[in-house]
Each structure stands twice: as structure tokens, then as C-alpha cells.
GUMAR-739867 format. One record per atom (N, C-alpha, C): residue number from 1; atom name; x, y, z. Coordinates in steps of 0.02 Angstrom, whole numbers, plus 50000, padded with zeros to 5 digits. Example, Ala and Ser with C-alpha at 12.3 -4.5 7.8 and 13.67 -1.06 7.14 Angstrom:
<miro pos="1" site="N" x="50660" y="49716" z="50390"/>
<miro pos="1" site="CA" x="50615" y="49775" z="50390"/>
<miro pos="1" site="C" x="50660" y="49835" z="50390"/>
<miro pos="2" site="N" x="50642" y="49888" z="50354"/>
<miro pos="2" site="CA" x="50684" y="49947" z="50357"/>
<miro pos="2" site="C" x="50645" y="50002" z="50394"/>
***
This chain:
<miro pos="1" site="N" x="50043" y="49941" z="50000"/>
<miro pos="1" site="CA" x="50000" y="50000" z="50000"/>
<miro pos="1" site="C" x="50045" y="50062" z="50000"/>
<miro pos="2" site="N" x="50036" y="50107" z="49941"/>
<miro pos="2" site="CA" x="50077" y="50171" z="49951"/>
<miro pos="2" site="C" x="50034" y="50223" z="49993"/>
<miro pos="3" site="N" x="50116" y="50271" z="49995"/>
<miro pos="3" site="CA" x="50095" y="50333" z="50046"/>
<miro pos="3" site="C" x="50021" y="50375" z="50010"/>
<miro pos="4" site="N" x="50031" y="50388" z="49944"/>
<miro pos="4" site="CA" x="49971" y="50408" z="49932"/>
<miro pos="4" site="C" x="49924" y="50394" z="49930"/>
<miro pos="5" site="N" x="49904" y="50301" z="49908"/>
<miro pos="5" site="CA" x="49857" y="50289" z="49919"/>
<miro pos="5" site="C" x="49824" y="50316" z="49998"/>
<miro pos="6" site="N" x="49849" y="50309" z="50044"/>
<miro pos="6" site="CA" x="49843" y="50316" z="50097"/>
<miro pos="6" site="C" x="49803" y="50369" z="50122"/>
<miro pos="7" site="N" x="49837" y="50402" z="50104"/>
<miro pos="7" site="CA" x="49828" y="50495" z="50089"/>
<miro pos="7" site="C" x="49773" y="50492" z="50060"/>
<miro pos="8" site="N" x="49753" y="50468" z="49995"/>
<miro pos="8" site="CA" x="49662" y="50490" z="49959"/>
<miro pos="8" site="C" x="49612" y="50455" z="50004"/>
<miro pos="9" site="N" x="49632" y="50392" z="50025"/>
<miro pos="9" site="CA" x="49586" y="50350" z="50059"/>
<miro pos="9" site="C" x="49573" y="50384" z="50135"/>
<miro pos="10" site="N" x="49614" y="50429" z="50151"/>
<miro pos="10" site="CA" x="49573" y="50471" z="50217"/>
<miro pos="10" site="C" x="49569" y="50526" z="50202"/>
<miro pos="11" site="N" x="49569" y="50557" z="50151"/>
<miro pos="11" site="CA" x="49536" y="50609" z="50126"/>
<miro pos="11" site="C" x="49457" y="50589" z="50114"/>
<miro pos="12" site="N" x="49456" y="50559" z="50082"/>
<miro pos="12" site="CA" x="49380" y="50512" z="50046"/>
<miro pos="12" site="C" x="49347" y="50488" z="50123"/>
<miro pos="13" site="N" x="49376" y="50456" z="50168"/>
<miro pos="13" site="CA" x="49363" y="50450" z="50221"/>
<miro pos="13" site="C" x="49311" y="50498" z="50251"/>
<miro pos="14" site="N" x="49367" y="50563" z="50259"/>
<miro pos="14" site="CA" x="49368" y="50630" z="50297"/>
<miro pos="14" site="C" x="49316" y="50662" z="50259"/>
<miro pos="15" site="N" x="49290" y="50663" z="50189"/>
<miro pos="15" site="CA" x="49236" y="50705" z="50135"/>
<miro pos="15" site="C" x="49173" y="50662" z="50168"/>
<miro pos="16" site="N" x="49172" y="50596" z="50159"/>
<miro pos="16" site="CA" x="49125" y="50544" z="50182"/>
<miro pos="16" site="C" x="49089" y="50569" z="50252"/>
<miro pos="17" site="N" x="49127" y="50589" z="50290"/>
<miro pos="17" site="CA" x="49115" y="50590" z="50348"/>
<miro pos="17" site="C" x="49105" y="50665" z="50379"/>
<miro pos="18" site="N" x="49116" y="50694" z="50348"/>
<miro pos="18" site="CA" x="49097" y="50776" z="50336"/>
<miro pos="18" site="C" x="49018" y="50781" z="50324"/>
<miro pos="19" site="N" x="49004" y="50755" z="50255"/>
<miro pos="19" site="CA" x="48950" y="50751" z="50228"/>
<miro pos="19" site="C" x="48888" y="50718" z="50248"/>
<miro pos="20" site="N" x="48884" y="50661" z="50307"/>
<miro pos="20" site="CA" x="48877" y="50615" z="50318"/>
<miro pos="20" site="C" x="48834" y="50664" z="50372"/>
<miro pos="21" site="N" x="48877" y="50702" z="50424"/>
<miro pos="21" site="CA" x="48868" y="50745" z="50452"/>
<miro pos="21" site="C" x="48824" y="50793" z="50448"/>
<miro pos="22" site="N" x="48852" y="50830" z="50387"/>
<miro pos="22" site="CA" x="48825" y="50863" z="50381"/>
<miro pos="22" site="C" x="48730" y="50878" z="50338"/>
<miro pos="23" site="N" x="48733" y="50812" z="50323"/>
<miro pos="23" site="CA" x="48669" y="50802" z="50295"/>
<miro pos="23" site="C" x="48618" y="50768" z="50358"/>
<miro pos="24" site="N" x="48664" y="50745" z="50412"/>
<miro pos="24" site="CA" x="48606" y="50715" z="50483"/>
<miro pos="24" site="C" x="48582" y="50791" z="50494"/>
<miro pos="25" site="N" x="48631" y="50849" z="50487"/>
<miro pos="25" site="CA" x="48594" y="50918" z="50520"/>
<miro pos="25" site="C" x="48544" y="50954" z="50492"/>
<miro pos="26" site="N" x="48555" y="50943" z="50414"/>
<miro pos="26" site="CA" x="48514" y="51003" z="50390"/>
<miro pos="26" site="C" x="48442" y="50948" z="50400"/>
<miro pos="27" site="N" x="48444" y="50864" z="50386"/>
<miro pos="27" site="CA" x="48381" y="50850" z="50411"/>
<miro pos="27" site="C" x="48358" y="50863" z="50455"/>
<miro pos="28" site="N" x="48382" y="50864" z="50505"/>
<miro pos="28" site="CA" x="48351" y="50904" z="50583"/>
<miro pos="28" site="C" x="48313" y="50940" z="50601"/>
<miro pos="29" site="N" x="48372" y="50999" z="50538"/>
<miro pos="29" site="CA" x="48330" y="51073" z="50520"/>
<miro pos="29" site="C" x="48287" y="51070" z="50491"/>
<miro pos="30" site="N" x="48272" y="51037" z="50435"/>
<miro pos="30" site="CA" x="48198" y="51020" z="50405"/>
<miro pos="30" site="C" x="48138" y="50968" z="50447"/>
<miro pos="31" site="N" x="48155" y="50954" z="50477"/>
<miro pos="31" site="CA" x="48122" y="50920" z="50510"/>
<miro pos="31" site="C" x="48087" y="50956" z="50556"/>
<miro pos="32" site="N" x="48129" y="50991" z="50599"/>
<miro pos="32" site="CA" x="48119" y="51057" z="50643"/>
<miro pos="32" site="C" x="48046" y="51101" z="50627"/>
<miro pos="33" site="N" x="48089" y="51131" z="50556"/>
<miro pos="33" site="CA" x="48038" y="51189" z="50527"/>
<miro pos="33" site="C" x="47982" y="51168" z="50512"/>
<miro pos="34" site="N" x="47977" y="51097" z="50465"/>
<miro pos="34" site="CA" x="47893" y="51078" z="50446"/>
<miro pos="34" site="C" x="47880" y="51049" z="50518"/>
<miro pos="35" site="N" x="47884" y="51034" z="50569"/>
<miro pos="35" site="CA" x="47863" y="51005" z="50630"/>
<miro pos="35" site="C" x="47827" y="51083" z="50656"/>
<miro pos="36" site="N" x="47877" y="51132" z="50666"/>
<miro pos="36" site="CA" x="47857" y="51208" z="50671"/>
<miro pos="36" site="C" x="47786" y="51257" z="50651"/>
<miro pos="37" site="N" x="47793" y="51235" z="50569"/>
<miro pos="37" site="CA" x="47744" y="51245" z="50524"/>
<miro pos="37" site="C" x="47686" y="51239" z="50525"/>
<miro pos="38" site="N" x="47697" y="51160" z="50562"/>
<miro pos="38" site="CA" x="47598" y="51112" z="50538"/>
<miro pos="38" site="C" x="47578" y="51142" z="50616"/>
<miro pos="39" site="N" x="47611" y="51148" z="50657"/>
<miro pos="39" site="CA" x="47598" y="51184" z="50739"/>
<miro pos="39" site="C" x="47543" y="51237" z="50700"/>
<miro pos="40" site="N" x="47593" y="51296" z="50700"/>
<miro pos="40" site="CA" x="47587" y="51348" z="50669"/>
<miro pos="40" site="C" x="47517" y="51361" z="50647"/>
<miro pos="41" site="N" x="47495" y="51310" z="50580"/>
<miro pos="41" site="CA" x="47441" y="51309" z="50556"/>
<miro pos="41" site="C" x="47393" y="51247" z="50586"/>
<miro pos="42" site="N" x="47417" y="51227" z="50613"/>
<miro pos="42" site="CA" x="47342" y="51186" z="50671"/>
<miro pos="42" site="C" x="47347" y="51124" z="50626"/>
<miro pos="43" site="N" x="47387" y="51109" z="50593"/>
<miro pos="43" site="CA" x="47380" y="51038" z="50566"/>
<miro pos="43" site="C" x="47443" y="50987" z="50599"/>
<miro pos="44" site="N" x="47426" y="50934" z="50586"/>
<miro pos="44" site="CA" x="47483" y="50857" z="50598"/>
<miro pos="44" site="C" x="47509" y="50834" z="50552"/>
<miro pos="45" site="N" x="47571" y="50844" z="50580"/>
<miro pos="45" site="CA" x="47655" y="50833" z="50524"/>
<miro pos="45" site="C" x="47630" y="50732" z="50554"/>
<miro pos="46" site="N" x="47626" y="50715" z="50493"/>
<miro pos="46" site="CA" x="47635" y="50620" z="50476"/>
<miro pos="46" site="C" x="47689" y="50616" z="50506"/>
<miro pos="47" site="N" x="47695" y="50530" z="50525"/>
<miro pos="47" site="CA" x="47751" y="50499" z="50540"/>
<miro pos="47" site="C" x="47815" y="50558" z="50566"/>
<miro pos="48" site="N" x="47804" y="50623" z="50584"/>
<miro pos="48" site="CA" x="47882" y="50660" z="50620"/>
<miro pos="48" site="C" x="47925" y="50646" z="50589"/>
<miro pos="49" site="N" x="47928" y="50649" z="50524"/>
<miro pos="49" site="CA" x="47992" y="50660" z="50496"/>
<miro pos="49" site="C" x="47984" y="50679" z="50409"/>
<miro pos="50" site="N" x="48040" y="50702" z="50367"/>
<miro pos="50" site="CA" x="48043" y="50728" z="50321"/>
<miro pos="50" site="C" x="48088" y="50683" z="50270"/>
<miro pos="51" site="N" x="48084" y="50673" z="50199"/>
<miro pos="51" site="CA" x="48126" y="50638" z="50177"/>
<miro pos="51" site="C" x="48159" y="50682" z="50121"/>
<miro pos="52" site="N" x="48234" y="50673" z="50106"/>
<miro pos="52" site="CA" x="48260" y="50701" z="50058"/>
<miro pos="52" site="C" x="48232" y="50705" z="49976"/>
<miro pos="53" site="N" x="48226" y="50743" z="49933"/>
<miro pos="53" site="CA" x="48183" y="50738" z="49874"/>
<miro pos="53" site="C" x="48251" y="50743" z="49842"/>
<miro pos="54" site="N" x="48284" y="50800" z="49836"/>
<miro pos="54" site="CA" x="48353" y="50818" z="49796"/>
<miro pos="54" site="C" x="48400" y="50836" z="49818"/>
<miro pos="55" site="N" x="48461" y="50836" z="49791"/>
<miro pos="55" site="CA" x="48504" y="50857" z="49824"/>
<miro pos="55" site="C" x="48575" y="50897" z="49753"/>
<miro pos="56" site="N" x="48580" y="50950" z="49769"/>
<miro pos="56" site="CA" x="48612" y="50993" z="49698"/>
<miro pos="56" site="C" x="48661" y="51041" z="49737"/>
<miro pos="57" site="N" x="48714" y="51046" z="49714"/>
<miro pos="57" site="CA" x="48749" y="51121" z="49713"/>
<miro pos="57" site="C" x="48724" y="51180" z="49694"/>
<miro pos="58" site="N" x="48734" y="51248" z="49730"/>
<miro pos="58" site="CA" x="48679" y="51333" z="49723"/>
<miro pos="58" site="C" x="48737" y="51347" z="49731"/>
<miro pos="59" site="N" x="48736" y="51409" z="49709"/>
<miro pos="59" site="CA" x="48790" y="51459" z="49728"/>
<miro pos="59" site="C" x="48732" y="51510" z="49777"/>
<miro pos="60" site="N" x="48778" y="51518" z="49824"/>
<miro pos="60" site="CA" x="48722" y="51560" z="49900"/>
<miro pos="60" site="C" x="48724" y="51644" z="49864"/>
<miro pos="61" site="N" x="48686" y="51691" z="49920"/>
<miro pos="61" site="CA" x="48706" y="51759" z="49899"/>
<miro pos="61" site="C" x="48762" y="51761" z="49913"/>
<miro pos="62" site="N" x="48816" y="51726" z="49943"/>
<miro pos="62" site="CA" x="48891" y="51751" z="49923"/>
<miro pos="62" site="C" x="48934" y="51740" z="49875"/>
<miro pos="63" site="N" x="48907" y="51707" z="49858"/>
<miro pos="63" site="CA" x="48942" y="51665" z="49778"/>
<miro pos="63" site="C" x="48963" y="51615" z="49783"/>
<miro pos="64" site="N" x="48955" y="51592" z="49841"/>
<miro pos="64" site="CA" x="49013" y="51508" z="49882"/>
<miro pos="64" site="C" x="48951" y="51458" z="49843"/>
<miro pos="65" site="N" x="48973" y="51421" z="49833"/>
<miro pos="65" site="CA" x="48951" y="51358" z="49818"/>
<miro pos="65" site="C" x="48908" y="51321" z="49889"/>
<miro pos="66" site="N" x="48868" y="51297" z="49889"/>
<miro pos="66" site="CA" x="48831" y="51282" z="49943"/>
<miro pos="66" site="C" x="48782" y="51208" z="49903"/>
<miro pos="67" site="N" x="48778" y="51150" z="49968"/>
<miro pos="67" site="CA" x="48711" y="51118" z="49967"/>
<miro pos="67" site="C" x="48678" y="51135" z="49976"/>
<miro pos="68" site="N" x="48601" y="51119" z="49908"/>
<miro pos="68" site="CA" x="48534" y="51126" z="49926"/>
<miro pos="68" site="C" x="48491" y="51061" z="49911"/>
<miro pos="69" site="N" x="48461" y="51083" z="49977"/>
<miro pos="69" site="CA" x="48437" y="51017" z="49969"/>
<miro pos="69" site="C" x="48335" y="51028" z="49987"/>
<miro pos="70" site="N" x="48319" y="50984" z="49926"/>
<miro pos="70" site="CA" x="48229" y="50979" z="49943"/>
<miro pos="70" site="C" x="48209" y="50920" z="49973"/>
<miro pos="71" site="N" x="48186" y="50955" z="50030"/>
<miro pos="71" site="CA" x="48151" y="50882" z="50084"/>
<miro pos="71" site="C" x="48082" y="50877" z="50059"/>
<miro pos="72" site="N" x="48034" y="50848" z="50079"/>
<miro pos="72" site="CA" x="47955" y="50817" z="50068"/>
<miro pos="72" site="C" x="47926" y="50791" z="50122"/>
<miro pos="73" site="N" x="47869" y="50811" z="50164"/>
<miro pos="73" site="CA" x="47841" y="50803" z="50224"/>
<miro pos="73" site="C" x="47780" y="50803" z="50229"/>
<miro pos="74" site="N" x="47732" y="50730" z="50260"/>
<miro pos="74" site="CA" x="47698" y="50767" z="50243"/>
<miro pos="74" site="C" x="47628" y="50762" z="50313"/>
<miro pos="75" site="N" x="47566" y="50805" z="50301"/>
<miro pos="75" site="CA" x="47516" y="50822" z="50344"/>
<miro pos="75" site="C" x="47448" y="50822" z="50349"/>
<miro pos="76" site="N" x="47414" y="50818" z="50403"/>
<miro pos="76" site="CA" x="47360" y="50833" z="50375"/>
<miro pos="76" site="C" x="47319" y="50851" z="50398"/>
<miro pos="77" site="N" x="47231" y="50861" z="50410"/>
<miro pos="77" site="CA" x="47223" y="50923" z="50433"/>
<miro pos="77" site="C" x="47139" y="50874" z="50467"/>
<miro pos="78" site="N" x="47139" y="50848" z="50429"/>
<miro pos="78" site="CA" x="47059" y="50805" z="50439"/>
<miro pos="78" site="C" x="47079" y="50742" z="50478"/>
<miro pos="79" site="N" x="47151" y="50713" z="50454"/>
<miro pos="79" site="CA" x="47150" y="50641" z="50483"/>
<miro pos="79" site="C" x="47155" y="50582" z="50404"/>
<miro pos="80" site="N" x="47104" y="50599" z="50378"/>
<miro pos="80" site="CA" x="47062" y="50555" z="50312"/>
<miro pos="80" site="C" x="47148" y="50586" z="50255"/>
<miro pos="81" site="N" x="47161" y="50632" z="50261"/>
<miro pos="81" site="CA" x="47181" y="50645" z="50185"/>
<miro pos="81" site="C" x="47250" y="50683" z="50213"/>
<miro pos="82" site="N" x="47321" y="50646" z="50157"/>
<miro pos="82" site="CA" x="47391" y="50649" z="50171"/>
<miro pos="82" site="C" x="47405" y="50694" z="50113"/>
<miro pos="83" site="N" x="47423" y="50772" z="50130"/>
<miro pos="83" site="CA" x="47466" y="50810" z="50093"/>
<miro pos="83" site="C" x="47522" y="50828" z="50091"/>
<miro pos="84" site="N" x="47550" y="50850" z="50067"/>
<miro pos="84" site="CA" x="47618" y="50846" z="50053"/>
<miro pos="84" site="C" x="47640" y="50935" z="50048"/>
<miro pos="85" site="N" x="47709" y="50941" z="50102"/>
<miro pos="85" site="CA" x="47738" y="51001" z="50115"/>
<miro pos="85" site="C" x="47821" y="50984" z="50091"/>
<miro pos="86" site="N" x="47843" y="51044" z="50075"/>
<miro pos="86" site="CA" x="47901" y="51058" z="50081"/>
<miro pos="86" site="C" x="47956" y="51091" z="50085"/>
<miro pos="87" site="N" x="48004" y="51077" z="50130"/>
<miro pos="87" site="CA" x="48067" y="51133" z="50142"/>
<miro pos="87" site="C" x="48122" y="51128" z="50083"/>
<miro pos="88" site="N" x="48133" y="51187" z="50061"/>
<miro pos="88" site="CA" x="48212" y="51206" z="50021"/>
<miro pos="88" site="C" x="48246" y="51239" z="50081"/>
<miro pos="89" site="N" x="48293" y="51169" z="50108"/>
<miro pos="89" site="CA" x="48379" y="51225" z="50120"/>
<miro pos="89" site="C" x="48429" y="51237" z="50072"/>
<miro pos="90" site="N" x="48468" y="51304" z="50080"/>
<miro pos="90" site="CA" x="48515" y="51315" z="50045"/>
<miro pos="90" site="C" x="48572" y="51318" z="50100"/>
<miro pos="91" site="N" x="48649" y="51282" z="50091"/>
<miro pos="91" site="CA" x="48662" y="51257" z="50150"/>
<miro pos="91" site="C" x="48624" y="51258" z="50223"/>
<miro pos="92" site="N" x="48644" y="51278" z="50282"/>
<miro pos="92" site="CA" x="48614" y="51285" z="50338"/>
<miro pos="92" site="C" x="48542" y="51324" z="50343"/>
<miro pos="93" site="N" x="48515" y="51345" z="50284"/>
<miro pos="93" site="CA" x="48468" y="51400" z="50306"/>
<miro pos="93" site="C" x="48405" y="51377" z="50267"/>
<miro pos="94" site="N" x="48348" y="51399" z="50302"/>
<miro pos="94" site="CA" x="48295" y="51374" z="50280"/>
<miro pos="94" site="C" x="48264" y="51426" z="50220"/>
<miro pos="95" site="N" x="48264" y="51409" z="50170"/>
<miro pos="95" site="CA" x="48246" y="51455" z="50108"/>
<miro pos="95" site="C" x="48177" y="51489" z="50095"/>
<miro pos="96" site="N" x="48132" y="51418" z="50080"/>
<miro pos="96" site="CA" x="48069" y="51406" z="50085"/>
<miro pos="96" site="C" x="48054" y="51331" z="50117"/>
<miro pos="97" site="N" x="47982" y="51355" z="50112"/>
<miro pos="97" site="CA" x="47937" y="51295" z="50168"/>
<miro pos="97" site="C" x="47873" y="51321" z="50132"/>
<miro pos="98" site="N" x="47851" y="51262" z="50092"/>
<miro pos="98" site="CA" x="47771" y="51268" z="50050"/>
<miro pos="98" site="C" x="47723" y="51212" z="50069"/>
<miro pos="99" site="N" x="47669" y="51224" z="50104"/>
<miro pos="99" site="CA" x="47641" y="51149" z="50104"/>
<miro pos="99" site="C" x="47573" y="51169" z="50049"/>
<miro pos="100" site="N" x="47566" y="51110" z="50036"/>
<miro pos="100" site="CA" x="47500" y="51120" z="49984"/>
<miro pos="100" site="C" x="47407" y="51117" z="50032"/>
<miro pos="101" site="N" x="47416" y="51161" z="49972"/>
<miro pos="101" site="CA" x="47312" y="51180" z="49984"/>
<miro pos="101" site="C" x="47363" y="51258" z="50033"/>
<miro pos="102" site="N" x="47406" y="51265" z="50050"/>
<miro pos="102" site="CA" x="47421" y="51324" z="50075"/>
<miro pos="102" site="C" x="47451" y="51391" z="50055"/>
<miro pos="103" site="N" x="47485" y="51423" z="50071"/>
<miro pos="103" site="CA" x="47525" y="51474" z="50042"/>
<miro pos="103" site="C" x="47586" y="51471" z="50043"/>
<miro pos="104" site="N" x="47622" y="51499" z="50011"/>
<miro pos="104" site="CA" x="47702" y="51498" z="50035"/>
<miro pos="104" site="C" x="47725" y="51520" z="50096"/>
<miro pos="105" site="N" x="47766" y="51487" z="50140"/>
<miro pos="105" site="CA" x="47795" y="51504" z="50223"/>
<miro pos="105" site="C" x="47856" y="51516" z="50210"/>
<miro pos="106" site="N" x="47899" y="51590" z="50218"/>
<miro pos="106" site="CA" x="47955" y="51604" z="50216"/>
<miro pos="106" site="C" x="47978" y="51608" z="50298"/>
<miro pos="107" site="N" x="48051" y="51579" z="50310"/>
<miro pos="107" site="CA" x="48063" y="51567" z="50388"/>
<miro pos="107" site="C" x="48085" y="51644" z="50407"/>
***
């Protein structure tokens, strides 16, 4: 085994595990906000939790390159009938939050 190999394989490691990271948080954060939301508007967030839809490179308002990522969640209001909400983060920050039959929720 060479020194370099060595070297990419805990780099790749170290990216793995960055990311890994960093995607348990921003679910959190989405999870958070539509949990927040359905409060908010008197309805019940399903099953407590949100699932990833996409996941893409944005350039932020600073020009940095940033993950964005679209979660899908969903709620409901009668019990009988499952709609569907969702958060855009752009890295750490919550962008938008839309659930349907509703309006747009800016955080």
C-alpha cells in the first residue's frame, strides 16, 4: 500500500464523513421547521419526519458554492387525507417551506 494511496483514502474518508454529518443536520433542520409549520397552522406533520427529494449544488448570495437540498413532508388536517409540504435548504438556512392547499411560508 503506498503513501498516497493512503493519503486519498482518508481524505475520501474525511469528505464521507463531513457530509455524512453534515446532511444528519440540515435534516434536523427540516424536520424542525415543517414540525414548526403544521403547529403553526393547526395541522399534523405524519410519521415526524421529512425525507430528502434532491440534492444539487447553488451558489448562495455570496457566491460560495453551497448544498441545497429539497426535503418532502407530509400532513394533515382532517386525519382522512395525506398532503404533502416542503422545505428548500440552501446550506444551513431554511429558504422556503410550502405545504400544499396552503400558501408559501418564508422562515
Amino acid at each position: 500500500m503506498s503513501f498516497s494511496f493512503l493519503i486519498g483514502f482518508l481524505a475520501a474518508l474525511g469528505i464521507g464523513l463531513w457530509f455524512w454529518r453534515d446532511s444528519l443536520g440540515a435534516r434536523e433542520l427540516a424536520c424542525a421547521a415543517s414540525s414548526r409549520a403544521c403547529h403553526q397552522s393547526h395541522v399534523q406533520l405524519l410519521d415526524d419526519t421529512v425525507t430528502l427529494e434532491r440534492l444539487w449544488l447553488r451558489r448562495g448570495g455570496d457566491g460560495r458554492l453551497k448544498l441545497e437540498r429539497l426535503y418532502l413532508f407530509e400532513f394533515t388536517d382532517t386525519g382522512l387525507i395525506r398532503r404533502v409540504g416542503s422545505v428548500l435548504l440552501i446550506g444551513w438556512r431554511v429558504e422556503v417551506l410550502q405545504m400544499e392547499g396552503g400558501d408559501l411560508l418564508l422562515p
